[in-house]
N, C-alpha and C positions, 0 to 999 in steps of 0.2 A: 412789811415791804421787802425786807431781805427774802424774806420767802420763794413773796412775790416776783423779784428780783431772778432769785435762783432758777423759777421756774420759765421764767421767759428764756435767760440763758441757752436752759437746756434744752426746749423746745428751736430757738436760734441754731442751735448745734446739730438739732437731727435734720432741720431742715439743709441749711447746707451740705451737712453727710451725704442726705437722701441725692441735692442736684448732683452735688461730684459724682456719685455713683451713676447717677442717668448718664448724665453726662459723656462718661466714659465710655456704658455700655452703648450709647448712641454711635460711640466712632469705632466700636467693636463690631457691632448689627446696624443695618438697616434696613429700614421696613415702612412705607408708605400706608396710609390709612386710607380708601375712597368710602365713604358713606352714604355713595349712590345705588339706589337702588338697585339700577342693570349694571353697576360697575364700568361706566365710561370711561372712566379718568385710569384706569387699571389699564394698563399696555400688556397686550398679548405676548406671547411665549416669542413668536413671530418677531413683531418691533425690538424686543430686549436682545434678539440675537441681532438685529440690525444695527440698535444704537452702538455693541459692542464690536462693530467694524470701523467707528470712529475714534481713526487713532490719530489725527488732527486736526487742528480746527476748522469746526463748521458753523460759516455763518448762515442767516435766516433774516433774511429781512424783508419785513410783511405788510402792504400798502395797502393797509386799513387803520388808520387814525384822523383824528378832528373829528367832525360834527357829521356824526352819523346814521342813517335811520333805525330806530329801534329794533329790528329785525337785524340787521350786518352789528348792530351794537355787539348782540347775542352771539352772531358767529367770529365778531372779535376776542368776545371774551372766552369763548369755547376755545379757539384757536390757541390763546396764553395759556391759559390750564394744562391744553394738554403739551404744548411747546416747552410750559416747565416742567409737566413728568418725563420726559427727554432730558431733559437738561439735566432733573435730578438722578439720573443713571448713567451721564456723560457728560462732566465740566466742558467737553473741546465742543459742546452742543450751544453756540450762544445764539441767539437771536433780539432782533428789534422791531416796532413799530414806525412806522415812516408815514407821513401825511404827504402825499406825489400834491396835491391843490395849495401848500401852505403857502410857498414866496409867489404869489401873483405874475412878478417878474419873471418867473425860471419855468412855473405851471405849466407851460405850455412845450417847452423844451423836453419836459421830464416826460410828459405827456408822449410824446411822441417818439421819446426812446423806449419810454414802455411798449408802445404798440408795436416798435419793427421789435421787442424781442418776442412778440405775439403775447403781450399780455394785454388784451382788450377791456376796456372800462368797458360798465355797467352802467345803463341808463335806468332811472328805477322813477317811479312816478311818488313820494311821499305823501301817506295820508296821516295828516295829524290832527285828531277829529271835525274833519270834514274837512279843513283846507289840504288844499293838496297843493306840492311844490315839486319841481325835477330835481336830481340829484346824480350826479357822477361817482360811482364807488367803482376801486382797483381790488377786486376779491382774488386776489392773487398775492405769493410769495416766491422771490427768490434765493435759493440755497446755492452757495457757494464752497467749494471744497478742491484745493491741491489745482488751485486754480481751473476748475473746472466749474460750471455753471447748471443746474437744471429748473424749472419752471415749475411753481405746484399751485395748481388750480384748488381755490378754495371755496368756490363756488358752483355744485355742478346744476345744469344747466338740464332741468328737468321738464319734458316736452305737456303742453297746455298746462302746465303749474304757477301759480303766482307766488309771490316774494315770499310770504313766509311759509309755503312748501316748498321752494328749492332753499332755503337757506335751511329749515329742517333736517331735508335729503343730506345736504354737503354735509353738516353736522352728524350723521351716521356716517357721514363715508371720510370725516377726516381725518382719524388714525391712518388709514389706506392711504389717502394722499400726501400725507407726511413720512410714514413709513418707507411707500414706494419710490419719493423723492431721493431720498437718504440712502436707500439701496442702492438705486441707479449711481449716482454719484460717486458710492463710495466702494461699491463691490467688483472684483474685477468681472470682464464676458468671458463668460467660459461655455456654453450652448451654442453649439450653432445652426440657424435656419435656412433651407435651399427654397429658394421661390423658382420651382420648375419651369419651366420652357420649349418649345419644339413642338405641341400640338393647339398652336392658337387660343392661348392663355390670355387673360387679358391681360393688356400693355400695360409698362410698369406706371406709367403717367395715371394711368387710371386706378393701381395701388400704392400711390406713393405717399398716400396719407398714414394709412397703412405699415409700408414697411419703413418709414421713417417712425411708428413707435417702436416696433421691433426693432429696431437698430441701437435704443436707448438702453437695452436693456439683452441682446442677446446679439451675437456675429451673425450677419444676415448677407445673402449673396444671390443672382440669378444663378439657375444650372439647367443647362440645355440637355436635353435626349438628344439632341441630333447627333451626337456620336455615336449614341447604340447603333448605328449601323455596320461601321466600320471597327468597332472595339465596345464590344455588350462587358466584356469581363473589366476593363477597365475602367468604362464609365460605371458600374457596379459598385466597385473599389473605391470611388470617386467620392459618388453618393452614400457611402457607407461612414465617410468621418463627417457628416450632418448627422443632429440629434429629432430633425423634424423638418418633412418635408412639406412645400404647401403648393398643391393643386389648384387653382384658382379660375372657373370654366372653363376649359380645352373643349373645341370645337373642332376638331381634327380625330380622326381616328387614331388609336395607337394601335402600333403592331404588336406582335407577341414578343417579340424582343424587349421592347420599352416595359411591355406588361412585366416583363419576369423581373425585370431591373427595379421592379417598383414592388413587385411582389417580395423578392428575397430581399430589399431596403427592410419594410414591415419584417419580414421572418426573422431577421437579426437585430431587432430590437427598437428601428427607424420608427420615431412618430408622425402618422399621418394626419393632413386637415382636406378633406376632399367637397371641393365647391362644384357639386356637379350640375347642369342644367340638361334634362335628359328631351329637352322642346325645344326648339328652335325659335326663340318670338322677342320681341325687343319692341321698346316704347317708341324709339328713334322711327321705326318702321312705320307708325300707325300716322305719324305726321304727315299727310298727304291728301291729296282731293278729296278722294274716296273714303279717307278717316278709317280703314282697314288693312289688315295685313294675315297670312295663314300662319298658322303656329302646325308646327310639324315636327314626330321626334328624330332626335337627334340620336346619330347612332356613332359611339365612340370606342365602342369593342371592350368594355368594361366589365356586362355583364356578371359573365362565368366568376370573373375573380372577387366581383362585389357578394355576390350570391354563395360563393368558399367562404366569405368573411362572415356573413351572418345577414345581409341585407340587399335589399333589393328597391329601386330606385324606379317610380313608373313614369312611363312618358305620357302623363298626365297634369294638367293644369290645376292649380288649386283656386277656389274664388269664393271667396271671402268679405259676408256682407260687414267686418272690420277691416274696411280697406285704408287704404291713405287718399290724402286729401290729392285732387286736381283739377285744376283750372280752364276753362274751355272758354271757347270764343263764344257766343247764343246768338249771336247778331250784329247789326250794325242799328247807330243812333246818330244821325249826321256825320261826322267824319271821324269820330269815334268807337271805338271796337268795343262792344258788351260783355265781361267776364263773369264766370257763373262757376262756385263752386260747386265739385259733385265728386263723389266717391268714387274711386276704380280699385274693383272688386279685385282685379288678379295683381294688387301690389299690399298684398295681407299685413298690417301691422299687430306684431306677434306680443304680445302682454305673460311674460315667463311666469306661469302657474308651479314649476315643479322648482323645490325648496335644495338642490341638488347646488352647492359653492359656484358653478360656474356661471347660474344665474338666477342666485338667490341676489334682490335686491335691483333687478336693472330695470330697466323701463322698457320703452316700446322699443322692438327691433322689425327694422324696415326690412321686407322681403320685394321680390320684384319677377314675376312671372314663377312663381316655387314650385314644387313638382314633388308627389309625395312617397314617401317611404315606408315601404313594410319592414320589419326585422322578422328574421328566420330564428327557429329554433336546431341550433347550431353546440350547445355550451357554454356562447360567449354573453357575458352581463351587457346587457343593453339596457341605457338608460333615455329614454326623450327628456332631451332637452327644450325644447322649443313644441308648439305644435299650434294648429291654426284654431279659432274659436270653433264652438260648439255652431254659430251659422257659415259654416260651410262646405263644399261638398269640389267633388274633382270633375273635369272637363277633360274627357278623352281628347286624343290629336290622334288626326291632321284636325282642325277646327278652324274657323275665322274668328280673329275676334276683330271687334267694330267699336270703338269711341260708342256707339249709341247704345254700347250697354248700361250704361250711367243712369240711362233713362228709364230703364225693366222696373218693373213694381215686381216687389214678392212679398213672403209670409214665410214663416217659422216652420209654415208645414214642406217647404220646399226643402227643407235642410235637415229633416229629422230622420234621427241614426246616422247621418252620414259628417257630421263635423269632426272634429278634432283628430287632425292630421297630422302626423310627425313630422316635420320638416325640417328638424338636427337632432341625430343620435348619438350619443356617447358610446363606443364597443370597447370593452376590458376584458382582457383571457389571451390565450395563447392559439392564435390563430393559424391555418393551415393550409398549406400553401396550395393554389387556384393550380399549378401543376403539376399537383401528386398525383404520381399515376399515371403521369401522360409525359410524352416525348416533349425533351427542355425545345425551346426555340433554338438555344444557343447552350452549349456544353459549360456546366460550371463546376469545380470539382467541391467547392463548398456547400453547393445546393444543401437545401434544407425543407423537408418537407412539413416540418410543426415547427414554428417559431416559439420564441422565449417568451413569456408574459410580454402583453404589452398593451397599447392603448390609441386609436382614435377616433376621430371625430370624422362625422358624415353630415355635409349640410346640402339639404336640395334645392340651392338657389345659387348658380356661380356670384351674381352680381350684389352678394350681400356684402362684400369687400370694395365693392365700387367704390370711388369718389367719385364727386362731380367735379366738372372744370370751370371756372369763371371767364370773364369775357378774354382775357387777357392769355388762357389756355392752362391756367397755374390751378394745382389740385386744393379743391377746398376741403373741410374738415370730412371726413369719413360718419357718416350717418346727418350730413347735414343736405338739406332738400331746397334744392335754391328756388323750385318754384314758389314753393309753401313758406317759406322760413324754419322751419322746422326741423327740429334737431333729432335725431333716434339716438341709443346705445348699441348702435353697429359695433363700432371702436373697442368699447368697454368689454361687450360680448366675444369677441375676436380675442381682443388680449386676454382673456380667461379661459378662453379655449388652450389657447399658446400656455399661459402660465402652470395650467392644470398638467396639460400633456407632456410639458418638460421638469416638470414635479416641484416646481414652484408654487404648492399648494398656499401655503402660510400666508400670501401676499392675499389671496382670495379667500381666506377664511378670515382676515383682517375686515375684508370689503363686505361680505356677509352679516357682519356681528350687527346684532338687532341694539338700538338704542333710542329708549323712552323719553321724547322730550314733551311733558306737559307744558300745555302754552295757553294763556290766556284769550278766553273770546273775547276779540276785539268788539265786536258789537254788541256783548253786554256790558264791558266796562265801558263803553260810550254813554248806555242808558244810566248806567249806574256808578256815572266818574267819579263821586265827592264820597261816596260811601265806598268804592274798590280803593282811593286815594286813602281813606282815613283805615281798611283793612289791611292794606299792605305796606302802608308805613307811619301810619300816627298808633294803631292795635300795637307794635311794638313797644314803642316809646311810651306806648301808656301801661303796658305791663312792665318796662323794666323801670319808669319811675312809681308805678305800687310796690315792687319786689323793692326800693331802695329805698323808700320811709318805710315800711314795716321793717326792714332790717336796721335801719336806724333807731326805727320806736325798740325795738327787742331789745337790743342793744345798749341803748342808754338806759333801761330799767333793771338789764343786768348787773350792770356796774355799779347803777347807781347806790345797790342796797349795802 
């Protein structure tokens, strides 16, 4: 027994040794374990430089709790996991759970402060084998920091998708939305964006969806040309302390004064976004007796310097048998008006094939009369971003287009070799400048005829920045389609352009990152309830009570002898 005695002792002695030594080295090193497969739970390079701009406290508090349908369960508990590897790389990181439905009394109170902060409840329809019930879920978080406030959407809002594909989607994209959060809040604006003016832009009402996100995250301001006229060097000088300017269709012509202004912005290092519409045609137009209106190009004195850059923009219609939904009258039925869904071919919804951060991962992006693009072999890296499906083909101008195109029958053979159309390009390289060579408009003594490396974006559709208006004249969500209900990633697409071009890569290489969620067929565990019940949780219980009598039987036979 002393033996015995002694030996347990010493075996007591190394164990303790052993914890103190971990122990220690635990407050020495730290290091996280994820034992996921795709590495979810692992915060990018990106997030860790984020957390570590949290130098006071940030709260999180997340209106998802109580009795919830097994899908928002999923993205509750996805949401904690990764809310505590944040927390474990920054204590000032706290957050909580909140149930907005709990006090009956107050429900409705709280209910309606959520909405005027724009956090909109989820209407979701619950199937719980076969019965189905409604439900009100708040798939939203707010963070708070240095008394400042921002919104994080934790549900994204994926067009013809049911509940457990957008809640899947959000769950790839919730690093990004927590990260992005955290940044905004916490990091000072130091970028700033000019939304140009002077050549019949559209009106800010109509991007205010828009540049109220850019405002979140980067110094944003209107800036007129009209001064080129009277001071080109100044207004020059003007435009040159913006880091990115944004074009957004100009239906005016510019003169070559404005052009150089815009040219030498680009040759000193200025990032462009150009929303160009090279047709003249508009949906507003077609609403009339006749249900017709002429599409004509539009000529904005562009060419020469788009064509120096490496591209060239035709004044051509694209049409596109994946179009977007619309609505039409077919008749009358007593005092009744008959509504008939049907396709129009020239509002292309673009489904992003090319694996390129800026639109890896987004969904449908709504175009609206698009116009297509060649790229020139120039030097400069051109990338398509976006391009029209494989059924569709281009519509020279002047043309008519007629409402009664909805009605045309066609075939595969109508559209073959002629589909997939570029309709947003990415240019990177050191571009040169549209008037080398040629007498300046206006005398600049810093003229520069080869610009510094640089970078941007060409989209041929001005009105992919549009919002809509409500009845009330107030701008709705930016890719939201108030005939249809239907949502696009305008938005999403937009601010990745923005973030890439002013080198905020990280935030979109967050938003990209591929994650594998296996998820159970609902409709075979239906067929097979009592045996997926007794798989997924009695199969445990029945191995870890065999593994706890055979370690008992071994056990006591050891000892016993």
């Amino acid at each position: 027994m002393k033996v015995s005695n002694k030996l347990n002792l010493k075996t007591l002695g190394i164990t303790i040794f052993i914890l103190i030594v971990l122990n220690v080295l635990g407050t020495l090193f730290f290091h996280r374990f994820d034992l996921t497969k795709d590495k979810r739970y692992t915060l990018s390079e990106t997030s860790l430089n984020i957390v570590k701009q949290v130098k006071n406290p940030l709260s999180i508090k997340i209106y998802m709790q109580g009795e919830l349908p097994a899908d928002f369960r999923r993205l509750q508990q996805e949401t904690k996991q990764l809310l505590e590897e944040f927390q474990a790389y920054n204590s000032n990181i706290v957050f909580e759970f909140v149930n907005p439905m709990e006090n009956e009394d107050e429900s409705m109170e709280i209910v309606k402060s959520l909405y005027q902060k724009g956090l909109t409840p989820v209407n979701i329809t619950v199937d719980d084998k076969g019965k189905q019930s409604q439900a009100m879920v708040f798939p939203w978080a707010i963070a708070v920091y240095d008394n400042k406030e921002v919104n994080i959407p934790l549900l994204k809002n994926i067009m013809g998708a049911n509940t457990e594909q957008k809640v899947k989607g959000s769950i790839q994209h919730l690093e990004y939305s927590i990260a992005d959060a955290i940044n905004k809040i916490t990091k000072a604006k130091q970028k700033k964006v000019a939304y140009i003016k002077g050549n019949g832009e559209l009106n800010e009402v109509h991007v205010a969806n828009l540049l109220r996100q850019i405002k979140e995250s980067y110094y944003i301001g209107p800036f007129t040309l009209d001064s080129v006229a009277k001071d080109p060097n100044g207004t020059l000088n003007a435009l040159k302390k913006y880091d990115l300017a944004i074009i957004a269709k100009p239906t005016q012509t510019f003169s070559d004064e404005e052009k150089e202004v815009l040219d030498q912005f680009v040759m000193n290092g200025g990032k462009t976004i150009w929303l160009i519409d090279q047709v003249a045609a508009d949906m507003d137009s077609l609403y009339n007796q006749s249900g017709a209106t002429l599409a004509y190009p539009r000529d904005l004195n562009l060419n020469d310097m788009f064509f120096k850059y490496g591209f060239r923009i035709n004044p051509d219609l694209v049409k596109d048998e994946q179009g977007s939904p619309l609505k039409l009258a077919t008749g009358e039925q007593g005092s009744a008006t008959q509504y008939q869904n049907f396709i129009w071919k020239f509002a292309p919804i673009v489904i992003p094939t090319s694996q390129h951060p800026i639109v890896k991962n987004l969904g449908g992006i709504k175009f609206d009369f698009a116009n297509q693009i060649d790229t020139l072999k120039n030097g400069i890296k051109k990338t398509v971003l976006l391009q029209s499906s494989q059924y569709s083909k281009k519509i020279g101008s002047p043309t008519e287009i007629n409402l009664n195109i909805v009605t045309e029958k066609t075939s595969p053979q109508d559209y073959l070799n002629k589909g997939n159309l570029p309709l947003a390009v990415l240019l990177e390289g050191s571009f040169y400048s549209a008037f080398q060579n040629r007498v300046l408009p206006f005398k600049e003594s810093s003229f520069q005829a080869q610009g510094k490396p640089n970078k941007m974006i060409v989209i041929a559709d001005g009105d992919l920045t549009r919002n809509q208006l409500d009845k009330n004249m107030m701008p709705v969500e930016l890719g939201y389609d108030q005939r249809t209900g239907n949502l696009y990633d305008n938005k999403d697409f937009m601010m990745n352009c923005i973030n890439y071009l002013l080198d905020d890569t990280g935030l979109i290489n967050i938003r990209s990152k591929d994650v594998e969620l296996p998820l159970l067929d609902k409709d075979k565990v239906y067929e097979n309830y009592t045996v997926t019940q007794f798989i997924t949780i009695g199969l445990p219980i029945l191995i870890l009570l065999v593994f706890g009598l055979a370690f008992t039987f071994i056990r006591k036979r050891k000892y016993s002898k």
